[in-house]
C-alpha positions as CSV (number, residue, x, y, z in Angstrom):
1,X,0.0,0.0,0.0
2,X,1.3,3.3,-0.7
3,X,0.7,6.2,1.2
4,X,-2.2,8.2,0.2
5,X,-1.9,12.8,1.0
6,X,-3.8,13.9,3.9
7,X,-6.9,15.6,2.7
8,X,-8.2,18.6,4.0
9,X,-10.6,18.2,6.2
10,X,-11.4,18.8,10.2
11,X,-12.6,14.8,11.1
12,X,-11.6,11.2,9.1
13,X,-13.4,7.8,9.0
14,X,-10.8,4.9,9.8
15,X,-10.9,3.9,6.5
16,X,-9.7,7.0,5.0
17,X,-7.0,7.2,8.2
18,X,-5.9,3.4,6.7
19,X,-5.7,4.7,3.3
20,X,-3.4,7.6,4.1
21,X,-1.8,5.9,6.7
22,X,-1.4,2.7,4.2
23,X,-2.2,0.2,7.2
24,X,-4.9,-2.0,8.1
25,X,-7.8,-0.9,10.7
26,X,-6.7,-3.6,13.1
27,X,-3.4,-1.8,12.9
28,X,-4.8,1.3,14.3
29,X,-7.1,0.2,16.6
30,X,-3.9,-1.6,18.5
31,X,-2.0,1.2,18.5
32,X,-4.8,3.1,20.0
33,X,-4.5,0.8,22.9
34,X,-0.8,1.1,23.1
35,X,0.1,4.8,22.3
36,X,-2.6,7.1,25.3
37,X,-1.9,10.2,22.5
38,X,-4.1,8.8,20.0
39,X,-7.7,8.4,21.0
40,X,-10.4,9.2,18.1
41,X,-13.2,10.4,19.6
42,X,-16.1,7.2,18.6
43,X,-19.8,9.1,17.2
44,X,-22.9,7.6,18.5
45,X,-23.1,4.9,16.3
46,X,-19.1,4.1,17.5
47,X,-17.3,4.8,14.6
48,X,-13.7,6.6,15.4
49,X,-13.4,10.1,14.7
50,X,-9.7,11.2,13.7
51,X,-8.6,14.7,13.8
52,X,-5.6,16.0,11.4
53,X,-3.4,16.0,14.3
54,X,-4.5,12.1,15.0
55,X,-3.5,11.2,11.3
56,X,-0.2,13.0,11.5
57,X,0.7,11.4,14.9
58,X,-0.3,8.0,13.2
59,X,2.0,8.9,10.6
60,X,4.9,9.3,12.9
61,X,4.1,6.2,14.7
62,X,4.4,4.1,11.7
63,X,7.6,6.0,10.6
64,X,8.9,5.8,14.2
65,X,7.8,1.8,13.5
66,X,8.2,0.8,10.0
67,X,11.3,3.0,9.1
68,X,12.8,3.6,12.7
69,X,12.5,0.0,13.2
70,X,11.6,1.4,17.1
71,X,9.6,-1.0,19.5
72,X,6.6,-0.1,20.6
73,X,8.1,1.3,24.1
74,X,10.7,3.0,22.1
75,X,8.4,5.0,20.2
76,X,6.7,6.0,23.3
77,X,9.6,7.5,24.9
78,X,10.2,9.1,21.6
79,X,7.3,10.3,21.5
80,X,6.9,11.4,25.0
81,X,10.4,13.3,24.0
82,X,9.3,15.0,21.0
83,X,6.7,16.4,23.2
84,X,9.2,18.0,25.5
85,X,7.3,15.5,28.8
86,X,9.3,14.0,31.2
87,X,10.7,10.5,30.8
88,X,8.3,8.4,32.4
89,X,10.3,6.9,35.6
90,X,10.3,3.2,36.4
91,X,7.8,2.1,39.5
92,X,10.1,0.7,42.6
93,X,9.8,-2.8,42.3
94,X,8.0,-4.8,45.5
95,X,8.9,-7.9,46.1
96,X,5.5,-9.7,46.6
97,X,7.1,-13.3,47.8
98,X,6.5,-14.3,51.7
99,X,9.6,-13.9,53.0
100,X,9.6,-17.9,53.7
101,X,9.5,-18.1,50.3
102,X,12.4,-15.7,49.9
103,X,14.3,-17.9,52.0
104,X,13.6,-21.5,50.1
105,X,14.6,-19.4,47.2
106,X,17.7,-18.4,48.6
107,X,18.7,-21.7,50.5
108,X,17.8,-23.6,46.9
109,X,20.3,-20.8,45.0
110,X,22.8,-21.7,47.1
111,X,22.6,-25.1,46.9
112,X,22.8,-24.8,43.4
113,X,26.4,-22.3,43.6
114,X,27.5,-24.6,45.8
115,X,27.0,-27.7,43.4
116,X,28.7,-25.5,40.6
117,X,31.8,-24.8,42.9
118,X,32.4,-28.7,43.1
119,X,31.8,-29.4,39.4
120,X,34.5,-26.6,38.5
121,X,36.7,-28.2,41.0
122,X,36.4,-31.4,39.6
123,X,37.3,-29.9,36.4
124,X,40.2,-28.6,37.6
């Protein structure tokens, strides 16, 4: 598919986002649940609604994508750069194990070194 101009008009069915975009609705629709920037409003009867400034952000999705060869969280931060935000910053990780549980772990991680020190002695 080869990318069609963006028209000039205030609102665009999906179909005629896919059709400038050159992707397939299914396409959209997942990034739409991947980057929180692009949300179409939906009409009554739920069709998406895209605005000029969804279609070019779609466009720089599939360029950060296709020809950036970005993942999916790269684009985001790329995004979320371009747009002069913060860089989103990791949650603290909680460690949800019972602590007996921490323990077996650790008792069974040293058994395991400890098993690893005799085979290198042995090979030695």
């Amino acid at each position: 598919m080869v990318e069609a101009p963006i028209l000039d008009k205030d609102e665009y069915k999906i179909g005629e986002v896919c059709d400038i975009a050159a992707v397939k609705p299914f396409v959209l629709r997942y990034w739409e649940t991947e980057f929180t920037e692009l949300a179409p409003a939906k009409g009554a009867g739920g069709q998406r609604t895209y605005t000029r400034d969804d279609v070019r952000l779609i466009l720089r999705i599939k360029q950060l994508l296709y020809e950036e060869r970005f993942t999916v969280a790269g684009a985001k931060k790329r995004l979320a750069e371009e747009a002069g935000a913060p860089p989103a910053e990791k949650p603290p990780r909680l460690d949800t194990a019972p602590p007996d549980q921490v323990e077996r772990r650790n008792r069974v991680l040293d058994d395991v070194r400890q098993e690893i020190e005799n085979v290198v002695k042995l090979l030695r």
